[in-house]
N, C-alpha and C positions, 0 to 999 in steps of 0.2 A: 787726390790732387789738391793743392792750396785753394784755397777760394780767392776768383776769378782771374784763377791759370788761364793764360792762352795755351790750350791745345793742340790746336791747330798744324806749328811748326815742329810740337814734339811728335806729333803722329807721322808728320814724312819723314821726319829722322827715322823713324819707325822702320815707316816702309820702305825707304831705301837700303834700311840695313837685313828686311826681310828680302826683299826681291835679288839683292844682291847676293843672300843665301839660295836663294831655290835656282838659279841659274848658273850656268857655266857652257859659253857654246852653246853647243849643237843638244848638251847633256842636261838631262833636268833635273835638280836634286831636289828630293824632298826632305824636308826639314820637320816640320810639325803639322801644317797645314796647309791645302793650294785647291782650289777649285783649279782644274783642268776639264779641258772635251777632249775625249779618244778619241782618235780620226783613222778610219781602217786604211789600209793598201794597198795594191794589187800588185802580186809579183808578175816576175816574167811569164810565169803561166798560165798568166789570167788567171788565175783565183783570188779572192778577195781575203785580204786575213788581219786580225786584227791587232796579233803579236809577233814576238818569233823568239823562240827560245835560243839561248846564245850563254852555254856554260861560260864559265870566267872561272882564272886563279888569281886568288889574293895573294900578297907577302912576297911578291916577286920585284915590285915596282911601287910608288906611292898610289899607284891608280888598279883599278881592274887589267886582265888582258885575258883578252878571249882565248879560251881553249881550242886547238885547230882542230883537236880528233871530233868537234863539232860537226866538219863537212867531209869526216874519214882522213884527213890528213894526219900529218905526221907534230906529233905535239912535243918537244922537249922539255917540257913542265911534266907532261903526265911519265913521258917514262924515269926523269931523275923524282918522283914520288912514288913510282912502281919501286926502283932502285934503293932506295929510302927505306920503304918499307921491308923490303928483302934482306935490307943486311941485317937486321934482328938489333941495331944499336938504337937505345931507347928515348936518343935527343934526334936519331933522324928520325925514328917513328914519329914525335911530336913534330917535328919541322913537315914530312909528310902531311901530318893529320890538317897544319895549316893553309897548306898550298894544294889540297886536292881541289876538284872542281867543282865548284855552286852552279847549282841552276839559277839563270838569270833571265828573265821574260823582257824585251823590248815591244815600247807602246810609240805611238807616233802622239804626241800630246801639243796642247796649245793653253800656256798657260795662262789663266783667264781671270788672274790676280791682278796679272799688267798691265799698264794703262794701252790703251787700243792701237796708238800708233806704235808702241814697242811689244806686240804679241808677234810671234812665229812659231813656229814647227820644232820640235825639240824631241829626242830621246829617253824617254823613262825605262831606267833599267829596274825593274820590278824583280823584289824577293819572288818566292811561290808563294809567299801568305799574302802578299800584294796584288798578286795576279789573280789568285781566286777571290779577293775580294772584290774584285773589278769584273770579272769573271760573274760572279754571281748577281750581280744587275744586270748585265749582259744577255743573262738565261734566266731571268726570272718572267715570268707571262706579264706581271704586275705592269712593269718598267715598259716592253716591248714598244709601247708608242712613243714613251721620252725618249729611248737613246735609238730608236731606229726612223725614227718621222720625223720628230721634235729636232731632235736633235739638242739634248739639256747635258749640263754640265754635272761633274761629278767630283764632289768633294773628296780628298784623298785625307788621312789623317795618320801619325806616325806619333805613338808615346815608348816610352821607355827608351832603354840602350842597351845594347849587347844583345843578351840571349830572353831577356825581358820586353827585348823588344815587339812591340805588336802593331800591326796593321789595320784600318780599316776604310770604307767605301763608302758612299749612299749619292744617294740623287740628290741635285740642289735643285729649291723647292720654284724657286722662282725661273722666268725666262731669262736671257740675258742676250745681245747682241751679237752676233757671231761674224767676225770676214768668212765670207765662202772660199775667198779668192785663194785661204791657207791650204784646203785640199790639195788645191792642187799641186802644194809645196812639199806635200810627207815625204819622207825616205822610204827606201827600198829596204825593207827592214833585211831582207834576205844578201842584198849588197852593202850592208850597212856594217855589218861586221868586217873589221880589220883585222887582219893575224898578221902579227910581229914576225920578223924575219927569225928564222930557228936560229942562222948563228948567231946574231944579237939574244936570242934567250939564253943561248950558250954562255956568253961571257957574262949575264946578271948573273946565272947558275954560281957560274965558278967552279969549286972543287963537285958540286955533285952535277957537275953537266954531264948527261949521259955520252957511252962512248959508241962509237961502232956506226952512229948518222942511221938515219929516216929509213935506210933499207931494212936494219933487225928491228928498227922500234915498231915500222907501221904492218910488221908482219900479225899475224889473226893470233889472239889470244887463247891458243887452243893449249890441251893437257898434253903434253909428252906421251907418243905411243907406248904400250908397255916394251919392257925386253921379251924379246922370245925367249919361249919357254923352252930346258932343255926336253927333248925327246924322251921321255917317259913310257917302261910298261904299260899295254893297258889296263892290267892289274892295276897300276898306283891311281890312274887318271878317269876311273872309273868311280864315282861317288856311291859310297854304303849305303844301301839300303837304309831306312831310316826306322827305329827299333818302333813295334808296337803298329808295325803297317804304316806310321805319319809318311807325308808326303816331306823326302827333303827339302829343308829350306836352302831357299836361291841365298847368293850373296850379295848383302847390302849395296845399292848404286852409288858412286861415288857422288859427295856433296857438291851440290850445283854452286859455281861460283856466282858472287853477289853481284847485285847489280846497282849500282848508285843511280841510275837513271829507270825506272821502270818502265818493262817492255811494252807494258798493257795501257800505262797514261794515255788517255784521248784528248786529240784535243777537241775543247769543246764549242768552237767556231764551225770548226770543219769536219769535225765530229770518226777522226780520222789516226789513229796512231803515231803520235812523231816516230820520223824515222829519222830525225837529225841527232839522234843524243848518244855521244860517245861511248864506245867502248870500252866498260869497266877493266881495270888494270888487273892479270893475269897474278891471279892467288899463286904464292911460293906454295910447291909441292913441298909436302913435308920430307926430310931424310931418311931412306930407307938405305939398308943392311942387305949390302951384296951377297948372294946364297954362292957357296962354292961347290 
């Protein structure tokens, strides 16, 4: 800086043009850096939780939109990317590969950058390299007294772009002043998800809007029963002995379809398996040769 710059006026240019970044609504973006305090919530169940996972597709809209097969509904994005994928054309596999669904962690946050009279309750939609970093103070023995008594704030921090981008967390070293009164403001993380009307997804779709409505789409992702077999000698349907006394071999199981949400993920609040996370879109059997 020149010597003896008034800083002063340049540092709120500053920060107005920071805060103005990390905000929008109800939505909290993080940009580079924000001390925030995670505030847990209590759903309609009574239980206390601290996130709530809430896949999203991108490239559909300038913003995220929740995927519905979240709460087992009927998703018009997941099946025109089922669709996509199945017809074998190599620009809707890419256009697929864009709009399937990310997992997205929602946190109830109070950003703690802001001047006091302008702090409220906001939504942080967290990556999963986000969420485990927040996550892992959480469940560290270390921390246990700052973020569960204390009550201390946690620095978020955000470099790179794209697929370089990287995440991370820690405790901030000092105390800081807190409203209580914001508790009692969080969202229902679990009401807090909005699903878009399917025929409004219908018409951003366009040509790949799926067809045939919510009845075929939200049917169970199961394999096609085989064909009966025709009636066979017992001669033919009786398996050779296997030379040499081996025991014949069984026939391979057929490949388990993938699962973009894993079954076994705990969560580690509740220490409890999601059971919110949509059902992987149904792998195209491959084409088989009618026997006559």
């Amino acid at each position: 800086m020149p010597k003896g710059f008034d800083y002063s006026q340049f540092r709120d240019r500053l920060r107005n043009e920071f805060e103005r970044g990390q905000s929008t609504g109800d939505n909290f973006i993080l940009k580079d850096r924000a001390a925030v305090r995670v505030l847990s919530y209590t759903n309609a169940d009574g239980e206390v939780r601290l996130f709530k996972e809430a896949p999203v597709h991108f490239g559909i809209t300038k913003g995220p939109i929740y995927c519905a097969a979240v709460s087992g509904g009927y998703c018009p994005v997941c099946e025109a990317v089922r669709l996509a994928v199945a017809s074998g054309d190599a620009d809707e596999a890419k256009w697929a590969k864009s709009c399937e669904p990310r997992r997205r962690y929602l946190f109830n946050i109070v950003n703690m950058d802001m001047p006091a009279d302008q702090q409220r309750v906001q939504v942080l939609q967290a990556p999963f390299s986000l969420k485990q970093a927040i996550l892992s103070i959480y469940t560290d023995p270390e921390y246990e007294q700052a973020v569960f008594v204390e009550g201390r704030d946690i620095i978020l921090t955000k470099t790179g772009t794209g697929l370089d981008t990287e995440y991370g967390a820690k405790i901030r070293m000092q105390k800081t002043a807190f409203d209580k009164t914001l508790e009692q403001e969080v969202f229902d993380l679990d009401e807090y998800v909005v699903l878009e009307d399917p025929e409004m997804l219908k018409s951003l779709l366009g040509g790949r809007a799926p067809e045939g409505g919510p009845a075929r789409a939200a049917a169970p992702a199961r394999r096609p029963a085989p064909a009966a077999a025709e009636e066979e000698p017992p001669a033919r349907r009786t398996a050779a002995p296997a030379r040499g006394g081996a025991p014949a071999r069984r026939a391979a199981p057929p490949p388990e379809e993938e699962q973009p949400f894993p079954e076994d993920e705990i969560d580690p609040v509740t220490g409890k398996p999601f059971a919110d996370a949509p059902p992987p879109p149904p792998r195209r059997p491959a084409a088989r040769t009618a026997r006559r």
